[in-house]
C-alpha positions as CSV (number, residue, x, y, z in Angstrom):
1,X,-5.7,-24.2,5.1
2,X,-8.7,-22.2,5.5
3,X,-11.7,-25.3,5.1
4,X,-13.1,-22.9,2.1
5,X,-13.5,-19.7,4.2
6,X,-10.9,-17.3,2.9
7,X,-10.4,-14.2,4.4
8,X,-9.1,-11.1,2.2
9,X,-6.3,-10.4,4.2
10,X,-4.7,-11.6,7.5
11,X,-1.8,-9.2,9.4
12,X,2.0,-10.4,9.5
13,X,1.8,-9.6,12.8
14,X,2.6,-12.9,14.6
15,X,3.1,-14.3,18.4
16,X,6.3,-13.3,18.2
17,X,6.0,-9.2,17.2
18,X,3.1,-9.6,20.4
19,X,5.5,-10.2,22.7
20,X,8.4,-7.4,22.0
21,X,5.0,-4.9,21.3
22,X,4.6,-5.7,25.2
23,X,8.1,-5.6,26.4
24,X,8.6,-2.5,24.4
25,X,5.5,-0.8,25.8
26,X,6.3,-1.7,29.4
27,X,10.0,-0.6,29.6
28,X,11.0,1.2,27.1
29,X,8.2,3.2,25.0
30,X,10.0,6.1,24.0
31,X,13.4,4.8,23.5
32,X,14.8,6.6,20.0
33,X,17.8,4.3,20.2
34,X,15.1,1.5,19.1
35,X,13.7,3.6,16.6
36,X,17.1,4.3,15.0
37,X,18.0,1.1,14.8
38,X,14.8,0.1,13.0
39,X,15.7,2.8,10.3
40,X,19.1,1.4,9.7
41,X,18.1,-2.0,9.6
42,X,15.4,-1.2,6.8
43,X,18.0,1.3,5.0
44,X,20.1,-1.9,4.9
45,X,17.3,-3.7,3.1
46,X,15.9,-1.8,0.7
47,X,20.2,-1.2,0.0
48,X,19.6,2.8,0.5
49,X,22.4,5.1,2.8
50,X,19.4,6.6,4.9
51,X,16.3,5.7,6.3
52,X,13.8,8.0,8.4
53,X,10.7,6.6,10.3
54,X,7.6,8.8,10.1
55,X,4.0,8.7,11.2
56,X,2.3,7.8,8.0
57,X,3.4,7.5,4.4
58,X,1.5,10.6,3.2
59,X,3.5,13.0,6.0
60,X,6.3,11.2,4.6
61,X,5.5,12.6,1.3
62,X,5.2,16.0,2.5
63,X,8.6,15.9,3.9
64,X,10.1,15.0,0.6
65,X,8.5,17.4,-1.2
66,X,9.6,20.5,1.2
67,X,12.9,18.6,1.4
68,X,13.2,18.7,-2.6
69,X,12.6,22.4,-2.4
70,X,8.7,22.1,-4.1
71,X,7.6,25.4,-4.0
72,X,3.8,26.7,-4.3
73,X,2.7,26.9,-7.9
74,X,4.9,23.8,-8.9
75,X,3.5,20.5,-10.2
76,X,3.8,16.9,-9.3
77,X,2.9,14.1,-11.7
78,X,0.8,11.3,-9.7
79,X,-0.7,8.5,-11.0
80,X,-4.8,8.7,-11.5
81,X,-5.3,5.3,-10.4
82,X,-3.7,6.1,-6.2
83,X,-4.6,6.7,-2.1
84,X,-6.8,9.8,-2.1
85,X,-4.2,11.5,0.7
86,X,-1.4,11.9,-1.8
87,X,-3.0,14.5,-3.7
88,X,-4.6,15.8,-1.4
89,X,-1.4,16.3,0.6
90,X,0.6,17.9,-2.5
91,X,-2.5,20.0,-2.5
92,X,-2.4,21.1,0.8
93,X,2.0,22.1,0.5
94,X,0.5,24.5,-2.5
95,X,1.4,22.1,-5.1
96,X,-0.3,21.2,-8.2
97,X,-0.8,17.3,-8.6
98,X,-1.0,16.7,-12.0
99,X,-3.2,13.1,-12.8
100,X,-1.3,10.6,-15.3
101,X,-3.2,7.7,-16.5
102,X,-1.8,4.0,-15.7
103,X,-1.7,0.9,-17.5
104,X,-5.0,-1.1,-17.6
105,X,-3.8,-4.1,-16.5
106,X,-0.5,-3.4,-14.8
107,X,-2.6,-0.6,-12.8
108,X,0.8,1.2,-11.9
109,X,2.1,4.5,-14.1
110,X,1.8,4.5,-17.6
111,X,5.6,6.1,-18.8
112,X,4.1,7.6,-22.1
113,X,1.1,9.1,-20.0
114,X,3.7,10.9,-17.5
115,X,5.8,12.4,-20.2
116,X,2.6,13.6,-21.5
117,X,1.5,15.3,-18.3
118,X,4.9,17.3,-17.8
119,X,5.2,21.1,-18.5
120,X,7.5,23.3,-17.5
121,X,5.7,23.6,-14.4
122,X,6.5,20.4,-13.4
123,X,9.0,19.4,-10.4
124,X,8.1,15.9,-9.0
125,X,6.5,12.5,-10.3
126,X,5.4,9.7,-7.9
127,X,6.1,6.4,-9.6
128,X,3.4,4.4,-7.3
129,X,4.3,0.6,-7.1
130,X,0.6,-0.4,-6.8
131,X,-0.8,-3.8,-5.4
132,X,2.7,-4.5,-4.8
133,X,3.9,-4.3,-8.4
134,X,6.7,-2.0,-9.3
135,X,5.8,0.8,-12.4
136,X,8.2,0.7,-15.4
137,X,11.1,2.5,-14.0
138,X,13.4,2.1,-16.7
139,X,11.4,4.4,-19.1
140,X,10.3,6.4,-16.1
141,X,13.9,7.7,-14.7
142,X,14.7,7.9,-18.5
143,X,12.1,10.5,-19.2
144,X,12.3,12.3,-15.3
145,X,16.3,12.8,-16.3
146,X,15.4,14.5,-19.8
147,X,13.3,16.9,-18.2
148,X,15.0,17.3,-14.7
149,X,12.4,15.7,-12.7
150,X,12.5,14.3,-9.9
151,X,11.0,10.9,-9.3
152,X,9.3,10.2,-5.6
153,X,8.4,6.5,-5.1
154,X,5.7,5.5,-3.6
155,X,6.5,1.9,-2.0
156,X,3.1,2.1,0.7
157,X,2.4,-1.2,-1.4
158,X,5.5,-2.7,-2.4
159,X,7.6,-3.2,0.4
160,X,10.2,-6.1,-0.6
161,X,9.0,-5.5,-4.6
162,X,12.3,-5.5,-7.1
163,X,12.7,-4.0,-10.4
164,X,15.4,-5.8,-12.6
165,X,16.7,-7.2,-8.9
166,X,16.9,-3.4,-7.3
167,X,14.3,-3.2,-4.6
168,X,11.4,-0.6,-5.3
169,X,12.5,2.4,-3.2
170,X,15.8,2.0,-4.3
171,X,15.8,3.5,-8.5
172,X,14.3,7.2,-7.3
173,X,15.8,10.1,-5.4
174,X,13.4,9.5,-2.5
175,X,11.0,7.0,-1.6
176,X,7.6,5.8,1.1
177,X,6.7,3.1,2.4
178,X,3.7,2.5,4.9
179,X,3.2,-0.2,7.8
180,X,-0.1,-0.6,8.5
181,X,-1.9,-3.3,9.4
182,X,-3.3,-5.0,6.2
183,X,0.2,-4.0,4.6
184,X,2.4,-7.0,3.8
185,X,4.7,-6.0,6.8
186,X,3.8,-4.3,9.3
187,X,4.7,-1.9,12.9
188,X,0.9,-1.8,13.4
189,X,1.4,2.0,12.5
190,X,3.7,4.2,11.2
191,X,5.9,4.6,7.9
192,X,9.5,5.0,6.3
193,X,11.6,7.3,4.1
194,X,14.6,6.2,2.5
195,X,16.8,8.1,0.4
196,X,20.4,8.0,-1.0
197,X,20.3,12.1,-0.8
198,X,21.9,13.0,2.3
199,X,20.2,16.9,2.1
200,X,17.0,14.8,1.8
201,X,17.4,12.9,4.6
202,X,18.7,15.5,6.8
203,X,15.7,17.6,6.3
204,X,13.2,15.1,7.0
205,X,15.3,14.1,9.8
206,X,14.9,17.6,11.3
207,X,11.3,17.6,10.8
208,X,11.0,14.4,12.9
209,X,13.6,15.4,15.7
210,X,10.4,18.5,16.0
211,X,7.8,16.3,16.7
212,X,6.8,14.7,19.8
213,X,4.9,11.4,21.5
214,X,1.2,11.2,21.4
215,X,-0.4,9.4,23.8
216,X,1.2,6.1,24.8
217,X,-2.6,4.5,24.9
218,X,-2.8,4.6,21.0
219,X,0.6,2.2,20.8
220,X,-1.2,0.0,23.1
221,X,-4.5,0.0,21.5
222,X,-3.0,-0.6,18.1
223,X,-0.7,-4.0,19.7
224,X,-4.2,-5.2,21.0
225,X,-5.6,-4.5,17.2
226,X,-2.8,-6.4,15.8
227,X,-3.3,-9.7,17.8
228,X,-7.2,-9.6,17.7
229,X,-7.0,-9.4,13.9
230,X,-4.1,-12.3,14.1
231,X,-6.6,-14.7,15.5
232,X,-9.5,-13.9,14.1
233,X,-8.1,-14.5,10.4
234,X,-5.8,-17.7,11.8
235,X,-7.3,-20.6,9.6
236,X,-9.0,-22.7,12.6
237,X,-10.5,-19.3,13.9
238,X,-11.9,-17.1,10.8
239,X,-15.0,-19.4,9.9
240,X,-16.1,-18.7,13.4
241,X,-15.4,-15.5,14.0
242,X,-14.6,-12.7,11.8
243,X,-16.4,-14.7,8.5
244,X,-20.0,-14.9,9.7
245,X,-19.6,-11.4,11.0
246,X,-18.6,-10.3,7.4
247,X,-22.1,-12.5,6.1
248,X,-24.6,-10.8,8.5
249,X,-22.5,-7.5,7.3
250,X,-22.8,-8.4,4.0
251,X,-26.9,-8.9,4.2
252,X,-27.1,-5.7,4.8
253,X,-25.0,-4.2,2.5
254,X,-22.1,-3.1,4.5
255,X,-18.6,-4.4,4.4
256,X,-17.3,-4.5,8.3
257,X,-13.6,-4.9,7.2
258,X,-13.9,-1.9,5.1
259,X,-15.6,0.1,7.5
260,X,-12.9,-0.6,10.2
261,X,-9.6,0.1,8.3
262,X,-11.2,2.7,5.9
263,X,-10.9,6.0,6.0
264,X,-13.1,8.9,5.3
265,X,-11.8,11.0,2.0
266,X,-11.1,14.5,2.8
267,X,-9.1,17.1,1.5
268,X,-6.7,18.7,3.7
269,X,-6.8,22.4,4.2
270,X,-3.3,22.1,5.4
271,X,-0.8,20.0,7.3
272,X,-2.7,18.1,9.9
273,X,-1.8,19.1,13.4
274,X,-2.0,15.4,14.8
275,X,1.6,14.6,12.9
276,X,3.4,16.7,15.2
277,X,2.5,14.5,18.0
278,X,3.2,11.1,16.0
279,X,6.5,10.1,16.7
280,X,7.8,7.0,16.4
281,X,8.1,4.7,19.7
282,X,10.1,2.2,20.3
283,X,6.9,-0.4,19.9
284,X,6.6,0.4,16.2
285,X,10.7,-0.4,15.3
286,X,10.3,-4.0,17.3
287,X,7.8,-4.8,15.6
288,X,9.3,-4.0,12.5
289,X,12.6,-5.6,13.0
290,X,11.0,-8.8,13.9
291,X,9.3,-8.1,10.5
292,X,12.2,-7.5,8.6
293,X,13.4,-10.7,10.2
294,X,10.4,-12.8,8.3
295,X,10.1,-10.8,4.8
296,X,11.0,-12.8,2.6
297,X,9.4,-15.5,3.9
298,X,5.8,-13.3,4.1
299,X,6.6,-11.8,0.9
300,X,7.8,-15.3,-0.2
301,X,4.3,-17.1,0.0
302,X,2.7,-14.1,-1.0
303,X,4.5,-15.0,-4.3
304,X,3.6,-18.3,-4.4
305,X,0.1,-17.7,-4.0
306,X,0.1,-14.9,-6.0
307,X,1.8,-16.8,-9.5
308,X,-0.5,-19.7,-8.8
309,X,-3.6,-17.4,-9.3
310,X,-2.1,-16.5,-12.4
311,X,-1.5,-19.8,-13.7
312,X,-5.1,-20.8,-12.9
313,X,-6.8,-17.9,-14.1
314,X,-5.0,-16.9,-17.1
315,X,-7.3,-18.2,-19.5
316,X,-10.5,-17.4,-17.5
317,X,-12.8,-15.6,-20.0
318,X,-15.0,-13.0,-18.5
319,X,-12.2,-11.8,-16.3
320,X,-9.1,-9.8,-16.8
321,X,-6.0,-10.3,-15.0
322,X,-2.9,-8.7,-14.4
323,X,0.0,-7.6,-16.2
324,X,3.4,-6.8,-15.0
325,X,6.0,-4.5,-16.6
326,X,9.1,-5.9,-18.3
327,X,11.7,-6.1,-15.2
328,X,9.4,-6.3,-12.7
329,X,9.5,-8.5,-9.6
330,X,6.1,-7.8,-7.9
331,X,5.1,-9.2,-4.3
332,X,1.4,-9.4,-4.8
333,X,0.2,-7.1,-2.1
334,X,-3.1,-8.0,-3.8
335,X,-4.4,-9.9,-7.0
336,X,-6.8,-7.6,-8.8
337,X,-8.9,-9.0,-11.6
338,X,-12.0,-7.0,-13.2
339,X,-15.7,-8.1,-14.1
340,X,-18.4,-6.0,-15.8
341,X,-20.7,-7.3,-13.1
342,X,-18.4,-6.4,-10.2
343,X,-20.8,-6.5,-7.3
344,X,-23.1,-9.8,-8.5
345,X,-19.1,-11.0,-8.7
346,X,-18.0,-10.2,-5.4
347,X,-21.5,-11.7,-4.0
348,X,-20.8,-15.1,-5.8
349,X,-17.3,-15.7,-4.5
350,X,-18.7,-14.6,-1.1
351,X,-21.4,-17.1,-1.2
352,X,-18.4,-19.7,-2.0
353,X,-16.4,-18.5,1.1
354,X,-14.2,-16.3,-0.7
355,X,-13.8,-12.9,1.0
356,X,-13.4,-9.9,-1.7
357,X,-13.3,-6.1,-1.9
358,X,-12.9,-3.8,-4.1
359,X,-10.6,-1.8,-2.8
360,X,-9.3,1.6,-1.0
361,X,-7.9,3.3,-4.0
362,X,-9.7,6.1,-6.1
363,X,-9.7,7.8,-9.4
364,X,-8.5,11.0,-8.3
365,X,-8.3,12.2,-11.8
366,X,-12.2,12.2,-11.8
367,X,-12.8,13.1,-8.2
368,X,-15.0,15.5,-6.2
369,X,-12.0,16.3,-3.6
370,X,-10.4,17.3,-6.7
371,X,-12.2,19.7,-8.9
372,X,-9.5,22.4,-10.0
373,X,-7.6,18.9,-11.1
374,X,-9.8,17.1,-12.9
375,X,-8.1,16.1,-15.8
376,X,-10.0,12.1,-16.4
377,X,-8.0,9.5,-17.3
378,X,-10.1,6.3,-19.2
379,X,-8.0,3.4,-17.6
380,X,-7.7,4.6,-13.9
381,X,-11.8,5.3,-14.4
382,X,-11.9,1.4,-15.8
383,X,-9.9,-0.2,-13.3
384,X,-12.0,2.0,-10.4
385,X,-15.4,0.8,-11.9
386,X,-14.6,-3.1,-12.9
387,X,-11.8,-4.1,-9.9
388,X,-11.8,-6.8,-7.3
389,X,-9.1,-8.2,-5.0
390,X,-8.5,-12.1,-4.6
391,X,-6.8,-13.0,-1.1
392,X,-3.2,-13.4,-1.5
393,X,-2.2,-13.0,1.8
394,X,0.9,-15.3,3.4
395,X,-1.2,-17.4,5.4
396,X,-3.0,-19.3,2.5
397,X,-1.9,-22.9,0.6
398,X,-2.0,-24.5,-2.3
399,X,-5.7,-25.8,-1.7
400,X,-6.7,-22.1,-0.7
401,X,-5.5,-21.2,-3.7
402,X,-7.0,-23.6,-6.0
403,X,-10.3,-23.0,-4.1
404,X,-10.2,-19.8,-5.0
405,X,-9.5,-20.1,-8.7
406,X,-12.5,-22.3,-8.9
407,X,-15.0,-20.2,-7.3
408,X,-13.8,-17.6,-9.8
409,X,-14.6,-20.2,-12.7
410,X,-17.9,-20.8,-11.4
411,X,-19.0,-17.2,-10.6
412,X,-18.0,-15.9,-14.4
413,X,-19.8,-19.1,-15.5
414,X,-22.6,-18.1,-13.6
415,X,-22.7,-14.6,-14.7
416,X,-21.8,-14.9,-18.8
C-alpha cells in the first residue's frame, strides 16, 4: 500500500533480477549461449517457432521490414495515435508510413480506417497493441489477407496481452516487443522479434550475428538504474523519495520522470550507427528469464488493478474511459482516461498524491517530423490533446486503487 502517494509506474525489476544482473556482469557478460536461451524461452511463451533479441523495438522493426523484402517507394499502414521512432524508422528504410486513425476509446487501430488507408502501394500494416490492449485482429488479418498485406505487430506495450486466448505477437507474420524499464517486464534494455516465418527470422538473425558489444559500462549503469528506480517507487520509500522530488518538479512546471525516461523526437536520416554496437549481453536475457518466470503474476495484478479502475470509474461523468475490442484480453500497461481540462486534472490528482502523465506517444498523423505525411486523423488528435494515465502498475492494492478512483471523483467534481 502506498499511504496515498502513488507513483505512475514502478519497474518489475525485483531483488531477485539484481542479483543474476551482477553475476551476469561479473562472469559472463558476453555469453550468446545466455542470450539464446532467453529467445527460446520467450518464443515458447508468446507460442511462436522463433524468437530474436535486438537492441530496441524500433531496430527490430527495421529488420522486419528489410526481412519482408519492403522496398523504397512502398507503404506501411501505422496507426496515427503511436511512438514517434516507428515512422520515423520506416521513413528512414525509404518507406512510406501511411497514418490510420484508431478507435477513440480503445486507442489501438481502427480496422475500417486501415482498409481505408491501403493502395496499391501498400506492403505492411502495424497492428499496435497500445497501453497493453490488443487492436481488433480478427477484422485486421481479414482485410491484410484480401489485399496481400502483411501485418507487423507491434507488442512494445502488450507483452503477455491475448486476443481470443492467442498471445499478441502471435496472430501476425512478425511481431516487437520492447523491455525497457517502465515496460511491464523488463531486461532493463533491449527488445524481441518473434516470428513463425523462418526466412524472417533467419534474416534478422543475420543482421544480429553483424553487430557487436558496446561498452560493458552501459549494462552496468542500466542494473544500477533498475534497482535505484526499485526502491525509490517501493511503497515505504516513494513518499520520501522520488514523490517530493516529483512536487518541487512539478512547481516549476517540469515533470522529472518524464524528463529522465523521455526521449527527444527526431527523425532519422538513416539507420542509426549506435545499433551496430548494441548487442545483446548476457545481463539483459537473466533478467529476462527471471521476468518470464514472474509474468503472469506482474501482468496478473496489473489486471486486477486495471478491471477495478474500470468498475469504479465507469460511470464517472466528466471522464471518458476505455474500451476494449471484442476478443480482447488486455494487460493494462496503463489506464488512460481523457478530461477537457487535462492539465488543471493532472494538478488535482497530484495534489491528492496521485502521480499522472500524459504520456510518450504522439499524433504522428499531424506532426512536424512528418510533413510529407501528414494526413490528420480526428481521434488520434483527440486522444493526444485530452489523455491521462492512472497508475496501474503491479505493485499497487486494493486501497491504492480505490484511492485512486476517488481522487478522480473529486477532481471532475472540482472541475465541472
Amino acid at each position: 500500500m502506498y499511504f496515498g502517494r502513488i507513483p505512475r509506474f514502478s519497474p518489475s525489476f525485483s531483488p531477485a533480477e539484481a542479483a543474476v544482473s551482477v553475476r551476469a556482469l561479473l562472469s559472463r557478460p558476453d555469453d550468446v549461449a545466455a542470450v539464446a536461451a532467453f529467445e527460446a524461452t520467450f518464443a515458447s511463451f508468446i507460442g511462436a517457432k522463433y524468437a530474436v533479441m535486438t537492441p530496441s523495438a524500433r531496430y527490430a522493426f527495421y529488420l522486419i521490414l528489410r526481412a519482408m523484402g519492403l522496398e523504397a517507394g512502398d507503404e506501411v499502414v501505422v496507426p496515427a495515435l503511436t511512438y514517434f521512432a516507428i515512422p520515423s524508422m520506416a521513413a528512414a528504410a525509404g518507406i512510406r508510413p501511411v497514418f490510420a486513425d484508431v478507435g477513440l476509446r480503445t486507442h489501438v487501430l481502427d480496422p475500417a480506417a486501415f482498409e481505408a488507408a491501403i493502395t496499391p502501394k501498400t506492403r505492411a500494416v502495424v497492428p499496435t497493441h497500445l497501453y497493453g490492449t490488443p487492436c481488433d485482429m480478427g477484422p485486421i488479418l481479414e482485410i491484410a489477407r484480401k489485399h496481400g498485406v502483411r501485418v507487423i505487430e507491434d507488442c512494445a506495450q502488450s507483452t503477455g496481452a491475448r486476443y481470443n486466448g492467442v498471445r499478441a505477437g502471435n496472430l501476425g507474420d512478425a511481431s516487437y516487443y520492447t523491455f525497457g524499464l517502465t515496460k511491464n517486464i523488463t531486461t532493463l534494455s533491449g527488445a524481441m522479434i518473434t516470428t513463425n516465418d523462418p526466412a524472417i527470422a533467419e534474416s534478422c538473425r543475420a543482421a544480429m550475428d553483424a553487430t557487436t558489444h558496446g561498452p560493458l559500462e552501459r549494462a552496468a549503469k542500466e542494473a544500477m538504474t533498475g534497482l535505484a528506480m526499485m526502491f525509490a517507487t517501493h511503497p515505504y520509500l516513494y513518499p520520501w523519495t522520488l514523490h517530493p522530488a516529483i512536487k518541487v518538479g512539478n512547481r516549476f512546471g517540469k515533470d522529472p520522470l518524464h524528463e529522465r525516461f523521455g526521449e527527444a523526437e527526431v527523425r532519422y536520416d538513416g539507420v542509426p550507427t549506435s545499433f551496430a554496437k548494441a548487442r545483446p549481453r548476457a545481463v539483459q536475457a537473466a533478467v529476462g528469464e527471471k521476468q518470464i518466470e514472474r509474468i503472469e503474476a506482474l501482468n496478473g495484478a496489473r489486471i486486477r488493478n486495471g478491471r477495478a479502475l474500470d468498475d469504479a470509474l465507469a460511470n464517472v461523468d466528466g471522464i471518458v474511459t476505455p474500451e476494449y475490442p471484442r476478443g480482447a484480453e488486455p494487460i493494462y500497461m496503463s489506464f488512460v482516461v481523457h478530461h477537457p481540462k487535462r492539465e488543471a486534472f493532472m494538478a488535482g490528482l497530484r495534489k491528492r498524491g496521485v502521480d499522472t502523465t500524459f504520456g510518450y506517444m504522439s499524433d504522428c498523423s499531424d506532426h512536424a517530423l512528418f510533413p510529407e505525411y501528414r494526413r490528420p486523423q480526428p481521434n488520434a488528435a483527440a486522444i493526444l490533446r485530452d489523455q491521462v494515465h492512472l497508475p496501474v502498475h503491479p505493485r499497487m492494492d486494493e486501497r491504492d486503487t480505490r484511492h485512486i478512483a476517488e481522487s478522480v471523483r473529486q477532481v471532475v467534481r472540482e472541475l465541472a
